[in-house]
C-alpha positions as CSV (number, residue, x, y, z in Angstrom):
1,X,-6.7,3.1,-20.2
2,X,-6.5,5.7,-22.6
3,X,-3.0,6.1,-24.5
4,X,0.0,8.6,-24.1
5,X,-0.7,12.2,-25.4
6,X,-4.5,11.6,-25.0
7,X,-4.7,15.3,-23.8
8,X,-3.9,16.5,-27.0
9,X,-6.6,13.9,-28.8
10,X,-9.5,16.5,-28.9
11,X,-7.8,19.8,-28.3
12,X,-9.0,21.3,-31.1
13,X,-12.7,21.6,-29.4
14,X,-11.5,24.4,-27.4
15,X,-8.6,25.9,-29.9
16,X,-9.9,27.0,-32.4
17,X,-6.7,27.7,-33.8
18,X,-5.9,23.3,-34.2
19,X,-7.4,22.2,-37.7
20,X,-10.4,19.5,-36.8
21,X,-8.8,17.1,-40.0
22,X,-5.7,16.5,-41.0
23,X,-6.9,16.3,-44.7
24,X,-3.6,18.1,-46.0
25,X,-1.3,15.0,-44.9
26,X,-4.1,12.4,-46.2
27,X,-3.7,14.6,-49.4
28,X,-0.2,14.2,-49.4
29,X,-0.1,10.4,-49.5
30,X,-2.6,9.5,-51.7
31,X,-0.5,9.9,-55.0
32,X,1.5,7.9,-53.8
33,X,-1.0,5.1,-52.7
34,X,-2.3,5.5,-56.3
35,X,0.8,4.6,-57.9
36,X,1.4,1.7,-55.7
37,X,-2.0,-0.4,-56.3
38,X,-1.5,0.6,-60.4
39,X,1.9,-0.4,-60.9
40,X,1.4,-2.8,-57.6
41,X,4.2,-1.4,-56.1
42,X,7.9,-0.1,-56.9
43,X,10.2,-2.2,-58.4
44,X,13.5,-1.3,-56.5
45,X,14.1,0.3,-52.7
46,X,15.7,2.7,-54.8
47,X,13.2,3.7,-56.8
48,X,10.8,4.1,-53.6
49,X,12.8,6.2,-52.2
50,X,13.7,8.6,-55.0
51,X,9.6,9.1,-55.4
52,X,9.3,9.7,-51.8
53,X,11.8,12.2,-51.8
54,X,10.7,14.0,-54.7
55,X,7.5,13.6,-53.7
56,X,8.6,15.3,-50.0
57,X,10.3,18.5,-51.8
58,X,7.4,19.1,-54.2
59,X,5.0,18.7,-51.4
60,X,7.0,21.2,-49.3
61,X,6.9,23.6,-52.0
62,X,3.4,23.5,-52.5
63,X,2.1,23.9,-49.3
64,X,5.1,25.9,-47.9
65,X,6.5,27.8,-50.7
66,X,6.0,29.7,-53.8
67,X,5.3,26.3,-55.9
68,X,6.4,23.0,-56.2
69,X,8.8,24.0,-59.0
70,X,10.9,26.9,-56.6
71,X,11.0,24.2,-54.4
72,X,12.4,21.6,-56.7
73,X,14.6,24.2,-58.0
74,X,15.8,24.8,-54.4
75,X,16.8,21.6,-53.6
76,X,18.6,21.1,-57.0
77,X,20.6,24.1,-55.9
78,X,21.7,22.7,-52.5
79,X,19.6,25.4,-50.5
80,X,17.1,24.2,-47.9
81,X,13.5,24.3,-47.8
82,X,12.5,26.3,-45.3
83,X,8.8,24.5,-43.5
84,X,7.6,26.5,-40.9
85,X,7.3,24.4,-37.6
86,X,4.4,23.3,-35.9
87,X,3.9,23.9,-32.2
88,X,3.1,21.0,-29.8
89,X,-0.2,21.3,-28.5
90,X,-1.4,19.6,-25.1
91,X,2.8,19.7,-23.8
């Protein structure tokens, strides 16, 4: 039985449009795997969460944006981030 949305599991052999990895988001988490097996982990919820946010904007920025900074700067500001959006593929 193969899962929900199984349609969409190899679509990228006939779009060539579709990225093959998804290297950018494995990129994006690894700091923050890093940082949890040196430190072995945060120390609060809050402190999680404040890296993971900041962590989330600077990201955003980077691949999005003019830089990680303008994006940072942004946010500070109370202006959004604008991401472009990704289409569905296989719906």
């Amino acid at each position: 039985m193969l899962p929900a949305g199984h349609d969409a599991l190899l679509v990228f052999v006939t779009d060539r449009e579709v990225p093959f990895k998804n290297n950018e988001s494995e990129c994006a988490v690894w700091p923050s795997v890093i940082f949890c097996k040196v430190t072995t982990g945060w120390r609060s919820q809050w402190g999680a969460d404040s890296f993971a946010a900041v962590r989330s904007v600077t990201d955003a920025g980077r691949l999005n944006g003019p830089s990680s900074f303008g994006a940072a700067l942004q946010s500070i500001q109370g202006q959004s981030i604008s991401v472009p959006l990704v289409s569905s593929y296989g719906s």
